[in-house]
C-alpha positions as CSV (number, residue, x, y, z in Angstrom):
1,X,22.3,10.2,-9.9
2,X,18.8,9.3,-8.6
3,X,17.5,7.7,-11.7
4,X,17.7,3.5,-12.1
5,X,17.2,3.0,-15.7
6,X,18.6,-0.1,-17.2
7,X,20.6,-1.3,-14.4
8,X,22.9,1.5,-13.8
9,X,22.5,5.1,-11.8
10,X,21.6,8.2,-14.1
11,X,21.1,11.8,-13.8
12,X,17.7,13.0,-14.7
13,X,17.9,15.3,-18.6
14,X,15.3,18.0,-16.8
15,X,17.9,19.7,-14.9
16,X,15.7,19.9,-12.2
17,X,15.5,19.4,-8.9
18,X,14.0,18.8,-5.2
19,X,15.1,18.8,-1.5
20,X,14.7,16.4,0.2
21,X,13.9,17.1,3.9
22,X,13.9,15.3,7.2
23,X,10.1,16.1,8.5
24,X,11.6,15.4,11.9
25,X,14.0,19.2,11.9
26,X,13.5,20.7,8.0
27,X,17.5,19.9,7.1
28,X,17.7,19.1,3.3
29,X,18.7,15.1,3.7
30,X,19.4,15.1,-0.2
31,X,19.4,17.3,-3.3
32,X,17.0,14.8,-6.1
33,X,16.8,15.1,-10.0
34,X,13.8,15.0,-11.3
35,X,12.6,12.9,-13.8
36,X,10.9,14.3,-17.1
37,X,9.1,12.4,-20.3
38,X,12.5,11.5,-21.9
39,X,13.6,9.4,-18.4
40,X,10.3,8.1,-18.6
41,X,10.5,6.7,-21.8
42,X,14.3,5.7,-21.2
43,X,12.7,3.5,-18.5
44,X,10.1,2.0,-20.1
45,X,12.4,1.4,-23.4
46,X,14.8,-0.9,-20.9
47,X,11.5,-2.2,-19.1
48,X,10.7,-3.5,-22.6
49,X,13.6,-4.6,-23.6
50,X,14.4,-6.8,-20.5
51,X,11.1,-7.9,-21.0
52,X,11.4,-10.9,-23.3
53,X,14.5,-12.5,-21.3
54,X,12.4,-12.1,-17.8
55,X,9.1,-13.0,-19.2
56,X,11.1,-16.3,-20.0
57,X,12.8,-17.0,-17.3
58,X,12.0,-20.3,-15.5
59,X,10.3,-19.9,-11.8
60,X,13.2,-21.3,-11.2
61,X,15.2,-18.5,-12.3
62,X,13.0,-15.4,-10.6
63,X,12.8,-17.0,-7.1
64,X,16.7,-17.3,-7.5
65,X,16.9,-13.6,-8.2
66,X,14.5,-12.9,-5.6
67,X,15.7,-14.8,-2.7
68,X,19.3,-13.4,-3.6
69,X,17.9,-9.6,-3.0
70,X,15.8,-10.7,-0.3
71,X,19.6,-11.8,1.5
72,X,21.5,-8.6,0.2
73,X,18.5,-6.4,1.5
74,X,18.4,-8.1,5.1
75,X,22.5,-7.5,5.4
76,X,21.6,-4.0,4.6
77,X,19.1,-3.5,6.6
78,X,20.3,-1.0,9.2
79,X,21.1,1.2,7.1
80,X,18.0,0.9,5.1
81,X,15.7,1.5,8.5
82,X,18.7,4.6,9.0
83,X,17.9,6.2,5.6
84,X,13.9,5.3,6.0
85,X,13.7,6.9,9.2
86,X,15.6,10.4,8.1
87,X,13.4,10.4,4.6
88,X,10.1,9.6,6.1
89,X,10.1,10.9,9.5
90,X,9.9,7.6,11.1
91,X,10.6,6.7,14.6
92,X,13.8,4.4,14.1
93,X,12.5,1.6,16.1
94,X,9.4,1.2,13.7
95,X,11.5,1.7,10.5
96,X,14.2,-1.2,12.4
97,X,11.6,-3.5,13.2
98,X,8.5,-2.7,10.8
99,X,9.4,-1.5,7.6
100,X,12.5,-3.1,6.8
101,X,11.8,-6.4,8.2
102,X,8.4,-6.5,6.5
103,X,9.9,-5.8,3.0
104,X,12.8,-8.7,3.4
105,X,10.1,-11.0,4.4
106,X,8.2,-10.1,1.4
107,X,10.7,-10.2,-0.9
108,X,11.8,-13.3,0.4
109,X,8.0,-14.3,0.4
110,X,7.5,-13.6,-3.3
111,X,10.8,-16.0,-3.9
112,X,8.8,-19.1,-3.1
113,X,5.6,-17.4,-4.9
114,X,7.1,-16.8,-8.0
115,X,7.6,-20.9,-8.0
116,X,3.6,-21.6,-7.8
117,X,2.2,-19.4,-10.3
118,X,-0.4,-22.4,-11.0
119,X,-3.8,-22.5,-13.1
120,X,-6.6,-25.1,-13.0
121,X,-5.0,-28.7,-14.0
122,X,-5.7,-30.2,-17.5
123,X,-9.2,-32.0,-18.4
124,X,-11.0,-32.7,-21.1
125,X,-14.0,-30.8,-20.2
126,X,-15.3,-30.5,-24.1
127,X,-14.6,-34.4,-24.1
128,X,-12.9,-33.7,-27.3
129,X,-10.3,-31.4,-26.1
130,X,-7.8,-31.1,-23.5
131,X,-8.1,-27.9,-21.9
132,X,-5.0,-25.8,-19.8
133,X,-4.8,-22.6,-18.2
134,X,-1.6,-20.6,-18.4
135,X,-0.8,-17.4,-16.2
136,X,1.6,-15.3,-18.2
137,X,3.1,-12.0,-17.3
138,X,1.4,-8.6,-18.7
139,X,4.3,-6.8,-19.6
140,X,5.4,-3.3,-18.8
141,X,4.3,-2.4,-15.5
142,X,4.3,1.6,-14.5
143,X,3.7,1.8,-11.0
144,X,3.6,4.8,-7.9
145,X,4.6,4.3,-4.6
146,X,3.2,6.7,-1.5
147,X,5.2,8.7,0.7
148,X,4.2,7.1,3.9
149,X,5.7,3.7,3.6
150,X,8.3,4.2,0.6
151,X,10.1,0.9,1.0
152,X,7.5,-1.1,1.8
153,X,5.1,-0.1,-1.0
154,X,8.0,-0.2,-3.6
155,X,7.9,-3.9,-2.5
156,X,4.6,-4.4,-2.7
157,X,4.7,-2.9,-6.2
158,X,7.7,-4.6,-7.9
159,X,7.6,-7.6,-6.0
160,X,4.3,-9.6,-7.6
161,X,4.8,-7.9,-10.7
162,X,8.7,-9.4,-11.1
163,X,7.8,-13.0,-9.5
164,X,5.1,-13.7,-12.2
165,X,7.5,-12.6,-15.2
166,X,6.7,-9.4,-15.5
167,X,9.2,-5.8,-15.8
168,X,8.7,-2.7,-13.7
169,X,9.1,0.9,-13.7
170,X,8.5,2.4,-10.6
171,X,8.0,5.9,-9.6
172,X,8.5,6.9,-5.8
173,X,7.0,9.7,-4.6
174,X,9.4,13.0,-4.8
175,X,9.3,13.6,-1.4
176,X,10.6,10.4,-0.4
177,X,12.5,8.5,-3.3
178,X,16.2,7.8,-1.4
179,X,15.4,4.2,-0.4
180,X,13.8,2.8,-4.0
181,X,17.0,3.3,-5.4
182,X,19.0,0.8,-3.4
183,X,15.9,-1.5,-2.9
184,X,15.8,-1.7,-7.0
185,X,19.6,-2.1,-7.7
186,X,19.8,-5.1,-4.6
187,X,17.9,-6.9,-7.8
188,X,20.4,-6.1,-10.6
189,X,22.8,-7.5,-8.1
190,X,20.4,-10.4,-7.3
191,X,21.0,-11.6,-11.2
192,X,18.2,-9.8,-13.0
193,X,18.8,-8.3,-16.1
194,X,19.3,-4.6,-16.6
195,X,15.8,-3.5,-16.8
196,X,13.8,-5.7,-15.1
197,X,13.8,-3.3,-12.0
198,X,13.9,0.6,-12.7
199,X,13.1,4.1,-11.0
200,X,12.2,7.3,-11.8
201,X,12.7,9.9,-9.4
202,X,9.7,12.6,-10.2
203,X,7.2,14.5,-9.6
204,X,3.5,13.1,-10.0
205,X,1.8,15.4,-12.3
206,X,5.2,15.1,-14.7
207,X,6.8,11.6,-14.7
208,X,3.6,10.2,-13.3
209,X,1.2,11.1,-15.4
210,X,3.7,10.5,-18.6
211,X,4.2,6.7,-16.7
212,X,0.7,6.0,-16.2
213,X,-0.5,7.4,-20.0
214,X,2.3,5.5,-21.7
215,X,1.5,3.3,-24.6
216,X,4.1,0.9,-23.6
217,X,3.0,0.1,-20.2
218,X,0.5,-2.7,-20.0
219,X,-0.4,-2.1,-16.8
220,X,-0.7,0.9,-13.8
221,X,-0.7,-0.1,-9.7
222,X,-0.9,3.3,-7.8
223,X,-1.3,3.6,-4.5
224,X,-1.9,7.2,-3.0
225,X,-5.2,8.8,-2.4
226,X,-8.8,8.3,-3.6
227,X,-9.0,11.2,-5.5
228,X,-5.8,10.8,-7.5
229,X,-6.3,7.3,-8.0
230,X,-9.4,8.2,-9.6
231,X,-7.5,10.5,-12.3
232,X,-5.0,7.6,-12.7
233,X,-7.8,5.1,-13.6
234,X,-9.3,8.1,-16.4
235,X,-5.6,8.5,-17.7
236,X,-5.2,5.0,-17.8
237,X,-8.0,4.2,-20.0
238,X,-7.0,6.2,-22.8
239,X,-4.8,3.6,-23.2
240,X,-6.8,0.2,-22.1
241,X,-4.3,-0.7,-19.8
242,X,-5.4,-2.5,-16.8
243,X,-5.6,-0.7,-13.2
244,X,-4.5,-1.6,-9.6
245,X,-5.4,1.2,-7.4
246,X,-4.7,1.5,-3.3
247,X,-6.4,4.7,-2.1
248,X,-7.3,6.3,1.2
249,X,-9.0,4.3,4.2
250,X,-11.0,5.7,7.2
251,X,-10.6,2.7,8.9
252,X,-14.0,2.3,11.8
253,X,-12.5,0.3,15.3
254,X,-15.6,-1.2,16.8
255,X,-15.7,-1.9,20.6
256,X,-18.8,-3.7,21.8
257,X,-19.5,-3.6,25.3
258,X,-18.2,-7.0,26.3
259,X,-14.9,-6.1,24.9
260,X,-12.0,-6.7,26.8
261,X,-11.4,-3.0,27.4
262,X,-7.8,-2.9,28.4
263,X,-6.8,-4.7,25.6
264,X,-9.4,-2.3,23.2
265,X,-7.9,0.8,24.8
266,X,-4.4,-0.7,24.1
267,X,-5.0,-1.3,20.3
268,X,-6.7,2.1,19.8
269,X,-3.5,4.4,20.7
270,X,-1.3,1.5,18.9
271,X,-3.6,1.4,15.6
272,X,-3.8,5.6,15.6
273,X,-0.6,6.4,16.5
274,X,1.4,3.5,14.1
275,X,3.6,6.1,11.4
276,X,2.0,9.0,13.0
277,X,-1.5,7.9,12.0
278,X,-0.3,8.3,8.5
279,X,-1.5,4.8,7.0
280,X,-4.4,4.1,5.5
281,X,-5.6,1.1,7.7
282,X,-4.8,2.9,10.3
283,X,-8.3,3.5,13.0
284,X,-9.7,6.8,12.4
285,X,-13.3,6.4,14.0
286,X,-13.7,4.5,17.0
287,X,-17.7,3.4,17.0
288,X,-17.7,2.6,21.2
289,X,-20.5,0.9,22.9
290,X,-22.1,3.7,25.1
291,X,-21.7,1.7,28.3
292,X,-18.1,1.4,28.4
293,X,-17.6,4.6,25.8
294,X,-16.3,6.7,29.5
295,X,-13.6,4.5,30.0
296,X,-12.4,4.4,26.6
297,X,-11.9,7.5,26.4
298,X,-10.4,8.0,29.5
299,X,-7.8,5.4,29.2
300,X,-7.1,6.3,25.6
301,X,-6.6,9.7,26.5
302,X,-4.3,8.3,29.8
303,X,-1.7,6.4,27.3
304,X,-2.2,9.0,24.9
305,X,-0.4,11.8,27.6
306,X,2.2,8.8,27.9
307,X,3.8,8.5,24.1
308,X,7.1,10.3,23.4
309,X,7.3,12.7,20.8
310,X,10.7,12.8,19.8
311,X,13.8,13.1,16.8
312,X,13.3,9.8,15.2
313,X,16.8,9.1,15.1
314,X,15.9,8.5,19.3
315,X,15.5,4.7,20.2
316,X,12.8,5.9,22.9
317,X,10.6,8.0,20.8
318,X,7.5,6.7,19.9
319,X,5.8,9.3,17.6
320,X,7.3,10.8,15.0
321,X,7.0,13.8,12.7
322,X,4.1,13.8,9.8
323,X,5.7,14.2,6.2
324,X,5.8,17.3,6.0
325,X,4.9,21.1,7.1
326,X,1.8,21.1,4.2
327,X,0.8,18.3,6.1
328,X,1.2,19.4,9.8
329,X,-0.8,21.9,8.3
330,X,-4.0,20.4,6.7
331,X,-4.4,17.9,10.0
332,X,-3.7,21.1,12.4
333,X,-6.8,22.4,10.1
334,X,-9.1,19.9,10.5
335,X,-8.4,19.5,13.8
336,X,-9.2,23.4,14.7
337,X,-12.3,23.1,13.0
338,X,-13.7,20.4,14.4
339,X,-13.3,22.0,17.7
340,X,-16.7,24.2,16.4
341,X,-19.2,21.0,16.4
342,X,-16.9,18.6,18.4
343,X,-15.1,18.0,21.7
344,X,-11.1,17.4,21.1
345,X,-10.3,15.8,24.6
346,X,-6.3,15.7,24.2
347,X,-3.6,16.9,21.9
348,X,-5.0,19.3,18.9
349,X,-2.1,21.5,19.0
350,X,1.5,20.6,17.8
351,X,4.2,20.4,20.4
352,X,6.6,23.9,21.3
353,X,10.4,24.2,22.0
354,X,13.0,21.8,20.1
355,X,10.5,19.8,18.7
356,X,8.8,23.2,17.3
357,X,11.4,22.4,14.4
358,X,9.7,19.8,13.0
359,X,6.4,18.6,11.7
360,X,5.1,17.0,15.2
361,X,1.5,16.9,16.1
362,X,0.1,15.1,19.4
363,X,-1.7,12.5,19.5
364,X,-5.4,14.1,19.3
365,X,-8.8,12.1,20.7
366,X,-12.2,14.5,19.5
367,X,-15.7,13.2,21.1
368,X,-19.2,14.0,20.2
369,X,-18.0,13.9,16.7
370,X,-21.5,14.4,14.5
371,X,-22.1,11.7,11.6
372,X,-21.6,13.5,8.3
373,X,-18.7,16.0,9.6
374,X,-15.4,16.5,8.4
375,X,-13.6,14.6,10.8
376,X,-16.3,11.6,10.5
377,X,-15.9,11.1,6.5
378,X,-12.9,12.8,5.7
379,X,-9.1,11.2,5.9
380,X,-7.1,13.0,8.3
381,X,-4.0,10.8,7.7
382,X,-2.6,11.6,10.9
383,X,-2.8,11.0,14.9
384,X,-6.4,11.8,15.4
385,X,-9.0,9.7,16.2
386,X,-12.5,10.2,16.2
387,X,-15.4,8.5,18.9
388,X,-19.1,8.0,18.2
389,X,-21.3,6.0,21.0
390,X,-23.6,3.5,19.8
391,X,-26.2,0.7,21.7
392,X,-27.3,-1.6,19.5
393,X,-25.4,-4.2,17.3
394,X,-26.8,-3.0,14.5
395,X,-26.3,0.4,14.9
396,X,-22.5,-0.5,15.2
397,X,-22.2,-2.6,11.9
398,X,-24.4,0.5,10.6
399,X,-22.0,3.1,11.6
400,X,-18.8,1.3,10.6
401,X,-20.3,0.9,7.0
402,X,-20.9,5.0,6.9
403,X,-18.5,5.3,4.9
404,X,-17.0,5.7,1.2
405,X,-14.2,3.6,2.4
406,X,-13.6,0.3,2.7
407,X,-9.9,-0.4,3.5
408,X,-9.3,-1.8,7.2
409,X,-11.9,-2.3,10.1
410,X,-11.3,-4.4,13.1
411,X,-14.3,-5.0,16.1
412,X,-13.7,-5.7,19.9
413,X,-15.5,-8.6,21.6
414,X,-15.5,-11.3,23.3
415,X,-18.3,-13.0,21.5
416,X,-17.9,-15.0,18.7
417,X,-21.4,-14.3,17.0
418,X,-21.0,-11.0,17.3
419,X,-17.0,-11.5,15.7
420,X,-18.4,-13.7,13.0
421,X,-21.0,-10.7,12.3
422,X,-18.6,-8.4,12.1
423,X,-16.2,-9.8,9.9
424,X,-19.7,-10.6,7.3
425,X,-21.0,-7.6,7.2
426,X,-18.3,-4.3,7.3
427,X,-17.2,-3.7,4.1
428,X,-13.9,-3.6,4.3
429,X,-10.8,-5.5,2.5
430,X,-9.2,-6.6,6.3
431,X,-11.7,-7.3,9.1
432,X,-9.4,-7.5,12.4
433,X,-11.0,-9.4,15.3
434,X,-9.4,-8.0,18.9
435,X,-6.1,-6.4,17.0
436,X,-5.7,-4.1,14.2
437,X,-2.8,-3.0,11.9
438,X,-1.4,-6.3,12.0
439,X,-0.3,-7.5,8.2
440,X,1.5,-10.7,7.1
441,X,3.0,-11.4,3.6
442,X,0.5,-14.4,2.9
443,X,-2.0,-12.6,3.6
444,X,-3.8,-10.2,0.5
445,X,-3.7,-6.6,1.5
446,X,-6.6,-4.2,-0.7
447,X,-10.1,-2.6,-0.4
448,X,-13.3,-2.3,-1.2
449,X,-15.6,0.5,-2.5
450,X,-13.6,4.1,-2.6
451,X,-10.3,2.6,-1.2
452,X,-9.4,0.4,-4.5
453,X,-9.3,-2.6,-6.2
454,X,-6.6,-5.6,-6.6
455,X,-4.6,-7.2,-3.8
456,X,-1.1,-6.3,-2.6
457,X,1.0,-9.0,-1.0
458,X,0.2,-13.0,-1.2
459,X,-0.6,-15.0,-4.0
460,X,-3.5,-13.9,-4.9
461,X,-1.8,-10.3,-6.3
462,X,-1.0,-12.6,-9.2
463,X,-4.9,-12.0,-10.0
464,X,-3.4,-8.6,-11.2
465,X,-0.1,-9.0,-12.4
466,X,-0.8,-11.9,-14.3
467,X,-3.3,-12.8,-17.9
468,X,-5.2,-15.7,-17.5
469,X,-4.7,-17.7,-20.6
470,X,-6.7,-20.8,-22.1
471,X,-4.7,-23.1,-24.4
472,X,-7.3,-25.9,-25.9
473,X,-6.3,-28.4,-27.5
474,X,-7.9,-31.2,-30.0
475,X,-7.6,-34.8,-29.2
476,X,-9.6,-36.8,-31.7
477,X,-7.9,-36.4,-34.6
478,X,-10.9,-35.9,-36.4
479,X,-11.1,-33.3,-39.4
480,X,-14.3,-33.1,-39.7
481,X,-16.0,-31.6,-36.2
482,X,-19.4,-32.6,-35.4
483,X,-19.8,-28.6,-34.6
484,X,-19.2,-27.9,-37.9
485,X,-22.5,-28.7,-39.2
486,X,-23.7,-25.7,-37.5
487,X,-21.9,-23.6,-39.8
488,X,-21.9,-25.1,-43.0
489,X,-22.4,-28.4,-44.7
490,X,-20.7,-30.7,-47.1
491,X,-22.6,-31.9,-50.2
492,X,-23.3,-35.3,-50.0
């Protein structure tokens, strides 16, 4: 049963199915249905119909709801962080003290959100009228999680849309769907009414394409990559529905030479390496002041020989598998070819005996990297970073912005001109100064250029979920307008 449609468990009517595998070893965790256009619909049908009720519902009401789940998720959490680990090939201490912990503070977050959904206050700014703003809910939301965090993002999908009044149906994706289903029903038990909260457990070219072109779905968030987020957004307006769209990241890690180094070398392997690089903030091209670019690269490469690669189930392992054996795959790829116009210093290979089982690949640091390669514009989505020297602050700024990206960025310095420079000028939705991956719930999460639009997390991802609406109303009493006489006038 690995449809939630209406509050209740449901087999999907396609009669087909998909493995689920454990990246870390290739053992089928779980045998999943898979949704077709009649679960979809069944889905949006309840989304509808709990619409009216929810949309209704005091503030009151949701952040009761919501701070209920929030409670039942955090007593569950063990073995959420157990079944995220196995599903996604994460190392169990960052699934324990990352994933799950993130996603109860969100949801309990979004609890004291969905009490503040506030608009400008009244005035009489026509001096004749008294004007409000109300934020209502949009409707129907059909939303798709990614694979690499699939608790998290199914947060940060239902949560903003089901503070602000709003119902959800939410497709994981089918490679990693097992913890959606008891995130979604820990709101059914929360007090929300059957359909507020459903899942469909499909593939994306079937139930995903079917969600996002649906007439009864008012609005589409997708988060995935930039070139399927860009053939959501042409589904999507067939339809007129408004867009929220996450995509990819090639995230540029700028260390200037007065950096403190340690510290710079330290957040390099922690910001490459975090979910086996496979996160779109994640630092992909490290843009090093040629004075201290040596050492960078040799301590980088030192702490890099020092990670464990290990069964995630393994409290001391501190890289885990990549999703899958397609995906081992394509980084292996790029990695080998790189090695024709760059230098790969460390790992490029994935790792032999027991481990051999799984879809490992060591952490990989390539040098002499040319600007317009593969590995410099391209998302590897995996434990690879790239290095390019600079000298000049502008040159820096210059190569972090070469890019069609515009996710994540963080720069390295002790300098607080230089700090206030970069976070100006890259082009990027987060600008980290001296740390990078870091992310906090009041804090809005979304990119610029190729890597989206709309915010995730925080108050302001009521900008998306929410219509802004303006109530006006008349306060002289008067039937006859002075504007009027612009239109038409009486006789007499």
């Amino acid at each position: 049963m690995h449809q939630y449609i209406g509050g209740e468990r449901r087999a999907a009517s396609t009669g087909e199915s998909l493995e689920v595998l454990d990246p870390s070893t290739d053992e089928t965790l779980e045998t999943v249905t898979l949704a077709g256009p009649d679960d979809v619909d069944a889905a949006v049908a309840a989304a509808r119909d709990a619409f009216e009720e929810w949309s209704r519902a005091t503030p009151l009401e949701r952040s009761t709801v919501l701070a209920r789940a929030a409670a039942l998720l955090d007593e569950r959490a063990e073995d959420l962080a157990r079944l995220e680990s196995r599903q996604a090939g994460k190392p169990i201490r960052l699934a324990r003290e990352f994933d799950v912990p993130g996603t109860v503070d969100n949801t309990a977050f979004f609890a004291g959100a969905a009490r503040r959904l506030d608009g400008l206050a009244s005035g009489e700014y026509s001096g004749e009228h008294t004007s409000s703003i109300r934020r209502e809910p949009v409707g129907v939301v059909g939303s798709i999680a990614p694979w690499n965090y699939p608790l998290q993002m199914a947060a940060w999908k239902v949560l903003p849309a089901v503070a602000a009044g709003n119902t959800i149906v939410l497709k994981p994706a089918e490679i990693t769907p097992l913890s959606a289903l008891p995130f979604a029903e820990a709101f059914t038990e929360a007090g929300a009414p059957p359909g507020v909260v459903n899942v469909v457990t499909g593939s994306g070219p079937v139930a995903g394409e079917h969600l996002v072109a649906h007439r009864d779905v008012a609005m589409t968030s997708f988060t995935g990559s930039t070139a399927v987020g860009r053939r959501v957004m042409a589904t999507a307006a067939a339809t007129g529905k408004r867009v929220h769209l996450e995509l990819g990241g090639k995230a540029p890690f700028v260390v200037f030479d007065d950096a403190d180094l340690e510290a710079a070398v330290h957040g390099a392997v922690a910001a490459t390496l975090i979910n086996a690089g496979q996160d779109c903030t994640a630092a992909a091209r490290a843009i090093v002041h040629r004075s201290v670019l040596e050492e960078f690269v040799r301590g980088v490469a030192d702490l890099y020989a020092q990670v464990r690669i290990g069964p995630t189930a393994d409290e001391a392992t501190d890289l885990g598998p990549l999703s899958s054996r397609a995906h081992q795959a394509k980084v292996a790829g790029m990695v080998e070819r790189a090695r024709g116009y760059a230098t790969v210093v460390c790992g490029g290979a994935a790792p032999t005996g027991e481990l051999a089982r799984g879809s490992y690949y060591a952490p990989t640091l390539v040098t002499d990297v040319p600007l317009g390669s593969e590995l410099w514009t391209d998302e590897v989505f995996g434990p690879v970073l790239a290095v390019v020297p600079f000298d000049e602050d502008d040159e820096a700024i210059r190569l972090a912005n070469d890019t069609e990206f515009g996710l994540a960025a963080s720069a390295w310095t002790r300098d607080t001109y230089r700090a206030g420079r970069a976070g100006r000028e890259i082009a990027a939705g987060c600008v980290w100064v001296n740390d990078h991956i870091p992310i906090i719930s009041e804090m809005p999460h979304g990119g610029y250029k190729s890597s989206g639009f709309g915010k995730d997390m925080s108050a302001y991802s009521f900008e998306d979920y929410t219509a802004v609406k303006h109530v006006m109303h008349d306060i002289t009493g008067e039937a006859h307008k002075a504007w009027h006489r612009t239109i038409f006038t009486l006789p007499g």
